[in-house]
C-alpha positions in Angstrom: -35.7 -23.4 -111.8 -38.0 -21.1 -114.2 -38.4 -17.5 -114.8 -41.1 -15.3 -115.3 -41.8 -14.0 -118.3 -44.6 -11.6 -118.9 -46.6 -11.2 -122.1 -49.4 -8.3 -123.3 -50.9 -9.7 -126.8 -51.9 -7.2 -129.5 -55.6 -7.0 -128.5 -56.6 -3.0 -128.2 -59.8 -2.0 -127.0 -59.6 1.8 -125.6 -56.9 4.5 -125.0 -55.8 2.6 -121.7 -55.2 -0.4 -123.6 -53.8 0.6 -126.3 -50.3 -1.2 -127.2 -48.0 1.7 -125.6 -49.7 1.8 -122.4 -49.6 -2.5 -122.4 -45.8 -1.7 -122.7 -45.9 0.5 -119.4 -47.7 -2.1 -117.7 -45.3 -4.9 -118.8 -42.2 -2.7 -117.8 -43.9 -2.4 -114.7 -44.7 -5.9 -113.5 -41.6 -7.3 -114.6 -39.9 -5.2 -112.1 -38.2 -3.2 -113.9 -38.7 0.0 -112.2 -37.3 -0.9 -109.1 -33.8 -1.4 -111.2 -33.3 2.2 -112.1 -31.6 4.6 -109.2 -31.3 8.2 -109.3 -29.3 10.0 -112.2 -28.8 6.1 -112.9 -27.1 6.1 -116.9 -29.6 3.4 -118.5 -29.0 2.1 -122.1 -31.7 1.5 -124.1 -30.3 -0.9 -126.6 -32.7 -1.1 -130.0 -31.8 -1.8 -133.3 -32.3 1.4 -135.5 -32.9 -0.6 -138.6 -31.4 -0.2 -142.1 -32.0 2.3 -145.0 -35.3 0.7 -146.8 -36.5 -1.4 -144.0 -39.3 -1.4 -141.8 -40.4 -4.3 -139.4 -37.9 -2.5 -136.5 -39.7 -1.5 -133.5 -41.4 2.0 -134.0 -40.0 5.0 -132.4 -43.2 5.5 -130.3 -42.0 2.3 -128.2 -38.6 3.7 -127.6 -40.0 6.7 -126.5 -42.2 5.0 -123.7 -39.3 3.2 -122.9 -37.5 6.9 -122.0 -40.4 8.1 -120.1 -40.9 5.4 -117.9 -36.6 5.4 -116.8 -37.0 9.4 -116.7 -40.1 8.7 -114.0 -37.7 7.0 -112.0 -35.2 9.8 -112.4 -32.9 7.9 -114.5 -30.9 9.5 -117.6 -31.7 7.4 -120.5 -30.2 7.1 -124.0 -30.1 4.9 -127.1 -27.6 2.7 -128.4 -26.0 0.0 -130.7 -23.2 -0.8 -131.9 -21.6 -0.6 -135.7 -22.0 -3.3 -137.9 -19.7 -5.5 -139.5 -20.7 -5.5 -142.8 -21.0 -2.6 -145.6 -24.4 -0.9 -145.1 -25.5 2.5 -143.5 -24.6 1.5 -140.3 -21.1 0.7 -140.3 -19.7 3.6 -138.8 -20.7 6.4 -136.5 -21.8 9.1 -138.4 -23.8 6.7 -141.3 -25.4 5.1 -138.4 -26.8 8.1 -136.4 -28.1 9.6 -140.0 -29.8 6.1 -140.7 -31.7 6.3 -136.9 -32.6 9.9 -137.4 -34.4 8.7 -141.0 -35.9 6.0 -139.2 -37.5 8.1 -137.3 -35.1 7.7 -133.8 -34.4 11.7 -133.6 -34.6 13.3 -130.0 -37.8 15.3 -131.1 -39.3 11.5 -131.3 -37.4 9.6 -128.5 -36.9 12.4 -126.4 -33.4 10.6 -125.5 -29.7 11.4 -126.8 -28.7 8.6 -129.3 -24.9 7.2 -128.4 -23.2 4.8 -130.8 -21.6 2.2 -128.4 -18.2 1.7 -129.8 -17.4 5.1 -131.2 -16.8 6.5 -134.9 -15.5 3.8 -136.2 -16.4 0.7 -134.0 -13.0 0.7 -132.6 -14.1 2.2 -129.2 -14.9 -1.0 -126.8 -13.6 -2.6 -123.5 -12.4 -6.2 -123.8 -14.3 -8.3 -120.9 -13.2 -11.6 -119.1 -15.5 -14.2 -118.9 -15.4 -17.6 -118.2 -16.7 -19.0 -121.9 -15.8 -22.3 -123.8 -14.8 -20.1 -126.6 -13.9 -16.8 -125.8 -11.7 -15.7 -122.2 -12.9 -12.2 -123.4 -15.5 -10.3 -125.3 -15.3 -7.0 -127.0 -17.7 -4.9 -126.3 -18.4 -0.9 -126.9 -17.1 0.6 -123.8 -20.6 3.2 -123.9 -23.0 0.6 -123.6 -20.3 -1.0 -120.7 -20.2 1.9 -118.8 -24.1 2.9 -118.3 -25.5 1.6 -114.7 -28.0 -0.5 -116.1 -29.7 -1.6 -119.6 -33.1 -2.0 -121.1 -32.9 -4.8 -124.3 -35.6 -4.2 -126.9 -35.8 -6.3 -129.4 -37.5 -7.0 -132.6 -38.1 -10.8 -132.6 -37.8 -12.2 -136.0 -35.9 -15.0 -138.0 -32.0 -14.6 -139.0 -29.9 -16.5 -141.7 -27.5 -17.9 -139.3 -28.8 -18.1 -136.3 -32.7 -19.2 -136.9 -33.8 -16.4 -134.8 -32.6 -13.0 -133.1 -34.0 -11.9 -130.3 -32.9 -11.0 -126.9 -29.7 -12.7 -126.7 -28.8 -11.5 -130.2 -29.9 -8.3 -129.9 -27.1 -7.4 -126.6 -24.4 -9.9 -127.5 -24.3 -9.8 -131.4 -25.5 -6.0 -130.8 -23.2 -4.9 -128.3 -20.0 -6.4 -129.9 -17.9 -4.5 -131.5 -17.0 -4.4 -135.0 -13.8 -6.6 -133.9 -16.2 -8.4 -131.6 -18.6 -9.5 -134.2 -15.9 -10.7 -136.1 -14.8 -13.0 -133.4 -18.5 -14.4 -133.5 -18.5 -14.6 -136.9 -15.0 -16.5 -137.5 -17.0 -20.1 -137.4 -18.5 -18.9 -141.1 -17.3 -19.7 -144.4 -19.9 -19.1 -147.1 -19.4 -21.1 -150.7 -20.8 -20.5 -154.0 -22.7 -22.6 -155.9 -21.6 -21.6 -159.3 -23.6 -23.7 -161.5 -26.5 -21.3 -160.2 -24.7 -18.2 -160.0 -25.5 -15.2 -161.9 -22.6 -13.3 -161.5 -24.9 -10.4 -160.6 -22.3 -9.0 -158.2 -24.9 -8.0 -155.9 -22.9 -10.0 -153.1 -19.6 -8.0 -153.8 -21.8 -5.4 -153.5 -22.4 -5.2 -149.9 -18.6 -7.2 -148.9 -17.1 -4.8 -146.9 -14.2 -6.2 -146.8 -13.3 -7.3 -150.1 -13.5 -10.5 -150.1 -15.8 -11.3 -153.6 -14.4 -11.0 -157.0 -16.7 -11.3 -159.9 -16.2 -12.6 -163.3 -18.1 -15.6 -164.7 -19.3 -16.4 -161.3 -18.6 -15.2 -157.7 -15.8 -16.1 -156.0 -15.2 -16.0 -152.4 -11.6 -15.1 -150.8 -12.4 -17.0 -147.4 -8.7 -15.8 -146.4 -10.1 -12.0 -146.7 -13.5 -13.2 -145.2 -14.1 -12.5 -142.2 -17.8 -14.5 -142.0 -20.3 -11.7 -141.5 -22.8 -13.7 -144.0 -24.2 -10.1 -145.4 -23.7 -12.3 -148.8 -26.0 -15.2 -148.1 -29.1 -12.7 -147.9 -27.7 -10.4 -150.7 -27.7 -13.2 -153.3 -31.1 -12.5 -155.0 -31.1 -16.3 -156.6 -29.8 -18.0 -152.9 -26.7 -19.7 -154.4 -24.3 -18.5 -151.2 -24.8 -20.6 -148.0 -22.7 -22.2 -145.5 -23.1 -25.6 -146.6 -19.4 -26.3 -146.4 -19.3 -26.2 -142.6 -22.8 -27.4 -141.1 -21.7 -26.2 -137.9 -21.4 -22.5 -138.9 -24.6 -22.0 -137.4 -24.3 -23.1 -134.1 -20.9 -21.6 -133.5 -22.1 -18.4 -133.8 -24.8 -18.8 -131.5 -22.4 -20.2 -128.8 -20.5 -17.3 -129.5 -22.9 -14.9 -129.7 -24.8 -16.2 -126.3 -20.8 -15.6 -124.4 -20.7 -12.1 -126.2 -24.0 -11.3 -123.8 -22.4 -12.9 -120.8 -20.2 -10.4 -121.2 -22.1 -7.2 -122.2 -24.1 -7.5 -119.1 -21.3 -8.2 -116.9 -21.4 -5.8 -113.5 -25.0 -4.8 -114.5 -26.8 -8.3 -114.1 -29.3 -7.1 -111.6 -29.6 -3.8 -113.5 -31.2 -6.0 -116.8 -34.6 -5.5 -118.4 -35.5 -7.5 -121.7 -38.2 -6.8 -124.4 -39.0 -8.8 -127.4 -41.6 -7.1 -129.8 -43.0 -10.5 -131.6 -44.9 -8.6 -134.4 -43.7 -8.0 -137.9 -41.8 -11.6 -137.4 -40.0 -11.1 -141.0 -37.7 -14.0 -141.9 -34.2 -12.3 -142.0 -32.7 -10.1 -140.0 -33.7 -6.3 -139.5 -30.2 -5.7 -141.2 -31.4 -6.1 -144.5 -32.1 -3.1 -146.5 -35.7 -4.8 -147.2 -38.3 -6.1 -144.8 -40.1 -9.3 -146.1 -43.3 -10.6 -145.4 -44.0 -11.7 -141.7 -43.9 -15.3 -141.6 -46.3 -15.4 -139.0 -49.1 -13.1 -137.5 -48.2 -10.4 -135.1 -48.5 -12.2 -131.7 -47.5 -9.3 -128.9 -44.7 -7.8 -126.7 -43.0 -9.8 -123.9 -41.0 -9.1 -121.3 -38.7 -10.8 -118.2 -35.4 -9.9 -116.6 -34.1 -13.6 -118.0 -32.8 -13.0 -121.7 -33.0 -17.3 -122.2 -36.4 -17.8 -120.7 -37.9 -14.9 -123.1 -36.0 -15.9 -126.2 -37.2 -19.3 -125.8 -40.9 -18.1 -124.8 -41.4 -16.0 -128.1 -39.9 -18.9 -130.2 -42.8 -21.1 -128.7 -45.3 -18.4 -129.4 -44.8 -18.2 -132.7 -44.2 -21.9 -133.7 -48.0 -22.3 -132.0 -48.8 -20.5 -134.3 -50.3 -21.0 -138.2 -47.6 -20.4 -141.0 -48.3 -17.4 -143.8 -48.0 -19.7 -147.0 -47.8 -15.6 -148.5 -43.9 -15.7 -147.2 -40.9 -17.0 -147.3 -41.9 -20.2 -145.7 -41.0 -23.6 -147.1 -42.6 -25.9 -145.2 -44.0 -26.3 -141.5 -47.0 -23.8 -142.1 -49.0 -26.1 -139.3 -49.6 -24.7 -135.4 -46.7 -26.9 -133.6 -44.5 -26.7 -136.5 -41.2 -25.2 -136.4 -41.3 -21.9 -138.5 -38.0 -20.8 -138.3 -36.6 -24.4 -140.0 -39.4 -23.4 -142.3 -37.1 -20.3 -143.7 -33.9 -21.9 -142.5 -33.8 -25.7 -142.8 -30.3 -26.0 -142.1 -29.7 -23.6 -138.9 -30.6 -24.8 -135.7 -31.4 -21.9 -133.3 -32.0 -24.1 -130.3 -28.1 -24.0 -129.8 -28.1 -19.9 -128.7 -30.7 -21.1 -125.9 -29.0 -24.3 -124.7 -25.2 -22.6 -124.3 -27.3 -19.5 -123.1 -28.5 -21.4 -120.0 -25.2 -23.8 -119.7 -23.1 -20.4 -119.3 -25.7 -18.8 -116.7 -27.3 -16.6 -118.6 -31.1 -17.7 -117.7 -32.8 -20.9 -118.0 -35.4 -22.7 -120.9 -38.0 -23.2 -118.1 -40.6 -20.2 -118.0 -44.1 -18.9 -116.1 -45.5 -17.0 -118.9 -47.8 -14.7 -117.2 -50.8 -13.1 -119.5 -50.9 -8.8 -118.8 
């Protein structure tokens, strides 16, 4: 079996071709249209990015994304969920202040902006599914209760799970604050102390107390609940999960069974976009947007989360490494970029459970738009 999976690259020649109309066009012959009913509820799930970042998708996008639901007489709105960790997202009202300064106000998006579970990320619905590690999800009850969802996603590389990009952005996304600590319960980050500078910059942003710093860090894994905000804090790189080589791979598995149940009810009501351009090599959770490891490459789209994550990962390992980033190694077309930044992670694991659970398959048609 494969799956179609359409892709617009960043070529623009004239106002018809210019990348927000190549976004119409891909919504359109990936079928999305014919998803959305009348007075339909449709999420738009997009991360807002952090306070001093800025390789998350532009606001212009999101608004396209509005206009083409409202032409099918849908009601469309914005959302993600709170984060784990300490930074401008964590609850509610920081959050919906850090979109607006993003630039995701209504005057821009022309869509309400709803924080899927609630003022303080305790507002989500616990979902059965049928996982290998989870019997239930939980996931913010207002992204749950819309008829039908639209993923965008910035595709870039991630500290623990190589890359993020569709599955990440509705299962990791989507969790709840509890829910992302059940994906995150695999991770126990150590300290190299000889290396340390006791800087304190990972207490920092611990949200949960966890680091005490004297002559070096010090990590309370009995407080820590594994949401690695300290491995990309550390400004020398002396945090990392080198004490459980498996950290990695857990999280995808349960990361890839968080979207299971995210979509659950809405399956033929799915849209995915991944935005392969600004491919920075950490997370849009940072409060910092590094160099892109690779050129911008396009937008893709498919209604098979597993088939486009795996398509935009191929994309940009064809392409040439920027020895200008964070790169290591593997700057060659063929080469694997994301083991370039993050040797140790292997992000082919969020793909394989992805298509052992049902979510989609590896196999793909990419079709040029």
């Amino acid at each position: 079996m494969t799956s179609d999976v359409y892709y617009s690259n960043m070529r623009t020649r004239d106002k018809k071709n210019n990348l927000v109309n190549k976004l119409s066009r891909l919504f359109k012959k990936a079928g999305f249209e014919g998803m959305i009913d009348k007075d339909d509820l449709w999420a738009i799930k997009i991360h807002f990015g952090e306070k001093g970042g800025n390789a998350f998708i532009r606001p212009m996008f999101a608004r396209r994304m509005v206009k083409e639901i409202k032409e099918q007489a849908g009601s469309p709105f914005l959302t993600d969920a709170n984060t784990l960790y300490s930074g401008a997202r964590s609850n509610a009202v920081d959050h919906l202040n850090t979109a607006i300064a993003n630039g995701f106000g209504y005057s821009t998006v022309l869509a309400p902006l709803v924080i899927a579970d609630g003022l303080n990320g305790k507002n989500f619905t616990e979902v059965e599914i049928d996982g290998e590690h989870f019997d239930f999800v939980k996931i913010g009850s207002e992204a749950m209760q819309a008829d039908g969802m639209i993923s965008m996603a910035h595709f870039k590389g991630h500290e623990l799970t190589g890359f993020g990009g569709a599955i990440k952005n509705v299962g990791m996304g989507l969790g709840s604050r509890s829910g992302k600590q059940m994906m995150h319960t695999v991770v126990e980050p150590q300290v190299n102390i000889e290396d340390c500078i006791a800087c304190g910059k990972c207490a920092e942003w611990c949200a949960h107390d966890a680091i005490v710093v004297e002559e070096f860090s010090e990590i309370n894994l009995d407080e820590c609940v594994g949401c690695g905000e300290c491995l990309v804090s550390c400004p020398v790189n002396v945090i990392s999960t080198a004490g459980k080589k498996d950290a990695p791979v857990g999280v995808q598995e349960r990361m890839a069974e968080f979207t299971l149940g995210a979509i659950k009810g809405k399956e033929e009501k799915m849209g995915y976009i991944n935005f392969v351009m600004d491919v920075s090599p950490l997370c849009d959770c940072t409060p910092w947007s590094d160099q892109p490891i690779v050129s911008d490459i396009g937008i893709l789209a498919s209604k098979d989360p597993v088939a486009l994550d795996q398509a935009c990962a191929d994309l940009v390992n064809q392409q040439p490494g920027n020895k200008h980033s964070a790169l290591e190694c593997n700057y060659e077309p063929g080469e694997d970029k994301f083991r370039g930044v993050h040797p140790d992670v292997d992000w082919e694991a969020q793909l394989v459970h992805g298509e052992k659970i049902g979510l989609g398959t590896r196999e793909y048609n990419l079709i040029e738009v």
